[in-house]
Phi, psi and omega in degrees: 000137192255319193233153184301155176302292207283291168301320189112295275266120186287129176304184218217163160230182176284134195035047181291173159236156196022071159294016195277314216284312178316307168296349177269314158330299166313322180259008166272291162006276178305325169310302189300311217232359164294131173072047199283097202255136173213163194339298166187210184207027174226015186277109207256351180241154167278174188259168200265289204250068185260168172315151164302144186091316195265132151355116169207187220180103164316100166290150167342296175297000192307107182242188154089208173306342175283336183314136234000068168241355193329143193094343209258160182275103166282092186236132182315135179192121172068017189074015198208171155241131201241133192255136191229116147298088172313152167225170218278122163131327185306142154271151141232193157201140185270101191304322186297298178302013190046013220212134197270147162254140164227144167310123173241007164107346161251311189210156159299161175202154205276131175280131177290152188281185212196334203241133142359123189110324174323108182297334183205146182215092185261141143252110193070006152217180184292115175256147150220109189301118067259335193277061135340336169216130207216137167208142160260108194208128151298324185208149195220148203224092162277159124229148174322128148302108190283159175335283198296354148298357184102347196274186198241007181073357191260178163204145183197149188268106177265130164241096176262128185253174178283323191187151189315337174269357188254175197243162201200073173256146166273121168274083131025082197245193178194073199081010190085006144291065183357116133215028186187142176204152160242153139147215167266072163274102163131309178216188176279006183261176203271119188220155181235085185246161184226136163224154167264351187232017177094358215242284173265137197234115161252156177291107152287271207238160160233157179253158237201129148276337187267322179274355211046025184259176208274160142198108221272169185251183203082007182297177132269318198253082199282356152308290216280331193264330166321257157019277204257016166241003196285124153027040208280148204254345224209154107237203189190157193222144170224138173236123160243130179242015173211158193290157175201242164201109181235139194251145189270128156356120196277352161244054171256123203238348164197188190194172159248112175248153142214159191195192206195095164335105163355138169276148183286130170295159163268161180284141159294189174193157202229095207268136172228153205280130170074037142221170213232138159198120178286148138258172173256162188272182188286171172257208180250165186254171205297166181224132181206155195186135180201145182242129209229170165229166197295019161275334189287329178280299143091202167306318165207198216169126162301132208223077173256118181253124180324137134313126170294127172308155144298125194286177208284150136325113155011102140137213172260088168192162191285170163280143164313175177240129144344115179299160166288137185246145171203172183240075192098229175238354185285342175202143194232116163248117183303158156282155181292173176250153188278163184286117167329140164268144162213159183209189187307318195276324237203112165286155148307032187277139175302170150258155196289145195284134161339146189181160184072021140342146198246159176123164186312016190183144169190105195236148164298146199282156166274172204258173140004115172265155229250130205271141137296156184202134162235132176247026190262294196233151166291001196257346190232089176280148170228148169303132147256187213302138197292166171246120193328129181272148173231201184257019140248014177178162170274169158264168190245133204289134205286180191215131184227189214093155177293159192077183158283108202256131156277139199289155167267160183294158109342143167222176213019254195214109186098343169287158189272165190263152188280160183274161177275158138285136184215152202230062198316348205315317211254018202117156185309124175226147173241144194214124165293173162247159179311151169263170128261159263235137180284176195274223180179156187213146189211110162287105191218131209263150169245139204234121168294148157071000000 
């Protein structure tokens, strides 16, 4: 063996002459490849005017005297370059690259940093501040450390700022062109902004930090809509079936109102011997709906609740119409209309469902059902006319038999009362109509808190 296992470093032999020249080899070697620090590590030409000493890592692409050394540490000596082969673990560090390299038996490859501290971190890219940490990437992965690895199983991201005026966002591009960004820019609430050109900036929503409540742009009043889009913590139901005065909730920040008009009476009916004749029945009262806030409202609201018509009296004459029921000037449902009386002279037609009523919505009640008549024979009975259902009740359902039938009442809220009926078989008979179920109102409050 002539030369050392790891370094190369040439022996001294036994009755060498001028050993001088073999130990001065040796300690330029060691000179070379101890502490290695060189230039740079893509360089494929030798420099025209280089130094004693310096130092470069042959590239690939390597022509002129560096040509088939690729890898190898190329140092200037003695007027000539003298080639050092690596072998697999020597490091170096690269003055261009700021960066330790180690030999892995074919090529160098840049040692990853390891230590605490690290001024800069590029992955698959260049990091320059202000991005002290920089990755080119398509798709980027936090996951959790599970229980049984020691980890607490969660995973999470903190973006902590210095102090409420400064920002703490994910930020958003197009070519490195702001168009979105969420988090706390600026103050502690919670924000959602867009931009089209990186340039100009609007609010979609801000979060409230001490209330949580929302409140979006495109608003006229983005106060007022914080308020009522906000968080409702409460709801709450207020109900009437008689009139009154309703006062809101003090943390009521909008309502619903809805209510139903009075029912319409059925008509009477006025029976001649050996014929059968019904009246009809009333009709249902209006259905409204309306969603107000609590500036609309105010301290209290008048509460008027319809009256149910009265059915027609024994004989010939119509059912009353249904009262109006409302809440103020803010939502109105009219009462149905009463039922025709009938007799010889007069059908039984029902009456018409409520209608003309005020607020985001108002449909009409359904009407009356139209009283049947036979003027032939008494023996052939017919129903009279049913009373309109609203959406808060039924009407009530007509009624026949002999003799003389009185219409039925109405139940639960805005339905019409049925028409009367008469069986003339035993002679001239009168029959009332039904009353109809007076209206209603339900209120449901959305409550801040």
């Amino acid at each position: 063996m002539t030369d050392t296992t790891h370094l190369g470093l040439p022996f001294i032999e036994d009755s060498q002459a001028q050993k001088h020249v073999t130990h001065n080899e040796a300690l330029r070697i060691l000179d070379a490849v101890i502490q290695i620090v060189v230039q740079d590590m893509t360089r494929a030409t030798p420099p025209a005017s280089p130094t004693e000493g310096q130092r470069h890592v042959v590239a690939s692409d390597a022509s002129g005297a560096w040509a088939g050394h690729i890898a190898a540490i190329a140092t200037w000596q003695d007027g000539a370059w003298v080639f050092l082969a690596p072998k697999s673990g020597w490091r170096l560090w690269s003055v261009t690259d700021t960066s330790i390299f180690i030999f892995d038996g074919s090529a160098w490859r840049a040692l990853a940093p390891s230590t605490n501290g690290v001024g800069l971190l590029g992955v698959n890219t260049t990091a320059s501040a202000p991005n002290l940490l920089s990755v080119k990437s398509n798709a980027a992965l936090f996951a959790a450390i599970a229980t049984a690895d020691g980890g607490s199983g969660d995973a999470r991201m903190q973006i902590s700022k210095q102090a409420a005026g400064n920002t703490a966002s994910v930020f958003f591009s197009d070519n490195y062109s702001g168009r979105a960004e969420f988090g706390l820019a600026g103050d502690d609430h919670f924000r959602l902004k867009v931009s089209p050109d990186g340039a100009s900036w609007q609010n979609a929503f801000i979060i409230d930090k001490t209330t949580a409540n929302v409140s979006f742009n495109g608003f006229t009043d983005p106060a007022g809509t914080r308020r009522q889009l906000g968080a409702f913590g409460i709801v709450r139901v207020q109900k009437f079936t008689s009139s009154g005065t309703y006062t809101p909730d003090p943390k009521m920040t909008c309502a619903m109102i809805e209510m139903v008009g009075g029912g319409g009476g059925g008509g009477g009916a006025l029976g001649t011997s050996g014929q059968v004749y019904q009246g009809g029945g009333g009709g249902a009262g209006e259905y409204a709906r309306a969603y107000v806030t609590a500036a609309q409202v105010g301290a209290s609201k008048a509460v008027t609740i319809g009256s149910g018509g009265s059915g027609g009296s024994a004989g010939a004459n119509n059912g009353g119409q249904g009262g109006t029921t409302s809440v103020g000037s803010l939502c109105s449902a009219f009462g149905g209309f009463g039922g025709k009386y009938g007799s010889s002279s007069q059908v039984g037609i029902g009456g018409a469902g409520g209608t003309g009523g005020s607020g985001d919505l108002a449909t009409p009640g359904s009407p009356g059902g139209s009283g049947l008549y036979n003027a032939v024979s008494a023996t052939i009975a017919f129903s009279s006319g049913n009373g309109g259902s609203s959406s808060f009740g039924g009407g009530a359902l007509g009624v026949a038999g002999s003799g003389a039938v009185a219409g039925g009442s109405a139940s639960g809220y805005g339905g019409g009362g049925s028409g009367g009926s008469n069986n003339g078989a035993g002679g001239t008979l009168t029959a009332a109509g039904g009353n109809g179920a007076s209206g209603f109102v339900i209120i449901t409050e959305f409550c801040s808190g």
